[in-house]
N, C-alpha and C positions, 0 to 999 in steps of 0.2 A: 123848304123844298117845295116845288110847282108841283100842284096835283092835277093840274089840265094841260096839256100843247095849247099853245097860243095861235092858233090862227091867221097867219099872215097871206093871204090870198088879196088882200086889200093892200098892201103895199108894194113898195118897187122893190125888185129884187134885192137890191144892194141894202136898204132899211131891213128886208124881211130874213137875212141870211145874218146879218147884228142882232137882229132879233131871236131866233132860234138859239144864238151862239150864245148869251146872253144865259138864254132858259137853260139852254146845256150846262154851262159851265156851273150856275148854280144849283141845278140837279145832281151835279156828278161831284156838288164839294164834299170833300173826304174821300172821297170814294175811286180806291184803286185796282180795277175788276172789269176787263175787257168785254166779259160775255155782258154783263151790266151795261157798260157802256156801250156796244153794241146795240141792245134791245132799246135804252133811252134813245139815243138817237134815229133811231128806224122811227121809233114813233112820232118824235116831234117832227121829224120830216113825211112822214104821212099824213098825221092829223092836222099836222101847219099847213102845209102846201095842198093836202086834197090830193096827192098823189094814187096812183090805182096802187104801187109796190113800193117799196121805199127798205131796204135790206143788204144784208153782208153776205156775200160767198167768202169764206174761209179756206186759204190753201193746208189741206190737208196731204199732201203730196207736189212739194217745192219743184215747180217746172211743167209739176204735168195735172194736177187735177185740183179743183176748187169745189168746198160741200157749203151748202147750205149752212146760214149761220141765222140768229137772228133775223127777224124781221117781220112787215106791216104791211096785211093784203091778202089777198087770196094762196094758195098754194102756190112754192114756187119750185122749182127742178131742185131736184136732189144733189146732185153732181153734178161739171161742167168741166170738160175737159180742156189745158190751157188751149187758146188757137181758136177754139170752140165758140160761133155767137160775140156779142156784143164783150160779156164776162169775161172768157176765154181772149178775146184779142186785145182789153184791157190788160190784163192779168199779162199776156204775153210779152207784150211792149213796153208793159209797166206805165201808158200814159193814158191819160181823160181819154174816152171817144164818147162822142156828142154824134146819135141816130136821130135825124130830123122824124126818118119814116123808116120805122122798123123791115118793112114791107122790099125797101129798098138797101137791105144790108145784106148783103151774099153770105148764106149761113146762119141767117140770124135762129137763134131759139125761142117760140114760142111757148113759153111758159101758162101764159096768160092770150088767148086770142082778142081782147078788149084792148091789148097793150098797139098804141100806135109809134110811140117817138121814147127813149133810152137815152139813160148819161149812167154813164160805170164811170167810178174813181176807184185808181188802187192805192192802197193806203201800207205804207211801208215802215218800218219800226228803224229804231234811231242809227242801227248798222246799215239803213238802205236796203233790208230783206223785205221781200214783197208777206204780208200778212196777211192781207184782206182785198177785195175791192166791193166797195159800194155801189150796188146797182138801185137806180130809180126810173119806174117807167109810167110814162101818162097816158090815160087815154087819148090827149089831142096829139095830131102830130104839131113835129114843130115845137114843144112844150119848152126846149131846155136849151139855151145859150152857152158864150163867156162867161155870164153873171154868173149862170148856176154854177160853172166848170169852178170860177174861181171861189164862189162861195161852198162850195162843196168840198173843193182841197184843203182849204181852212179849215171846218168842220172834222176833216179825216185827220188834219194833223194833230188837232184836241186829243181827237178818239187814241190816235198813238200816243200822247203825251201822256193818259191818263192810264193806259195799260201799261206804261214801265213805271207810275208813279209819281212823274210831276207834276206837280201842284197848279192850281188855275193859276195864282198869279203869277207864275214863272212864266208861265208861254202868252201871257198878253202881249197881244205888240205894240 
């Protein structure tokens, strides 16, 4: 098992999201335990990337409300109503939103005032029910792409694979 995140600030996205994936899957072998998986990954994505927040919102109320789960950074909102901010319009539509500038999201929630640019992924369990969405925010605007969108939906589908149980080398691709 990895007793440190690996640091990937030095690589291209696409090496450094293999990279993470890598340390994930080997951290999380044997191991079938969401809130686990959860907190592993917040951290290899904070400590990797240098991120300000790197964390899960949990629907706790299917359709309308999202708690705090998990996660790496300073404090973050307790609740999040769906509809609600970056989280909340993730959560609602079920897809990636990629905030260049926070500043410039109608709505958005200020968690964090250092926070400039946002990528929320929602992460869905193997019936397609909305479980989670992962929210990551940087101080720079501008911080997060395609790279990260799609390195980051892979990363979430780990996360579901490993909460009902299947094993890392089943969901290699």
């Amino acid at each position: 098992m990895a007793e440190t995140a690996i640091d990937v600030r030095h690589l291209p996205k696409a090496e450094a999201y293999e990279t993470i994936e890598q340390q994930l899957r080997l951290t999380l072998e044997g191991i079938v335990d969401p809130i686990a998986t959860m907190a592993t990954l917040s951290c290899l994505l904070h400590q990797g990337f240098g991120h300000l927040w790197a964390g899960f919102y949990r629907v706790v109320e299917p359709g309308r409300l999202l708690r705090v789960g998990p996660y790496q950074g300073t404090l973050g909102c307790l609740e999040i109503e769906f509809g609600r901010g970056v989280c909340g319009t993730a959560a609602s539509t079920g897809r990636t939103v990629i905030v260049p500038d926070v500043n410039a999201f109608p709505g958005h929630i200020a968690c964090d005032s250092r926070s400039r640019s946002e990528i929320v992924v929602p992460v869905f369990d193997d019936k397609g029910t909305l479980m989670a969405v992962l929210d990551v925010d940087s101080e720079r605007l501008a911080a997060f792409d395609h790279n990260d969108a799609a390195g980051l939906e892979r990363l979430v589908r780990i996360f579901a694979d490993s909460s009902r149980g299947v094993s890392s080398a089943a969901t290699r691709e």
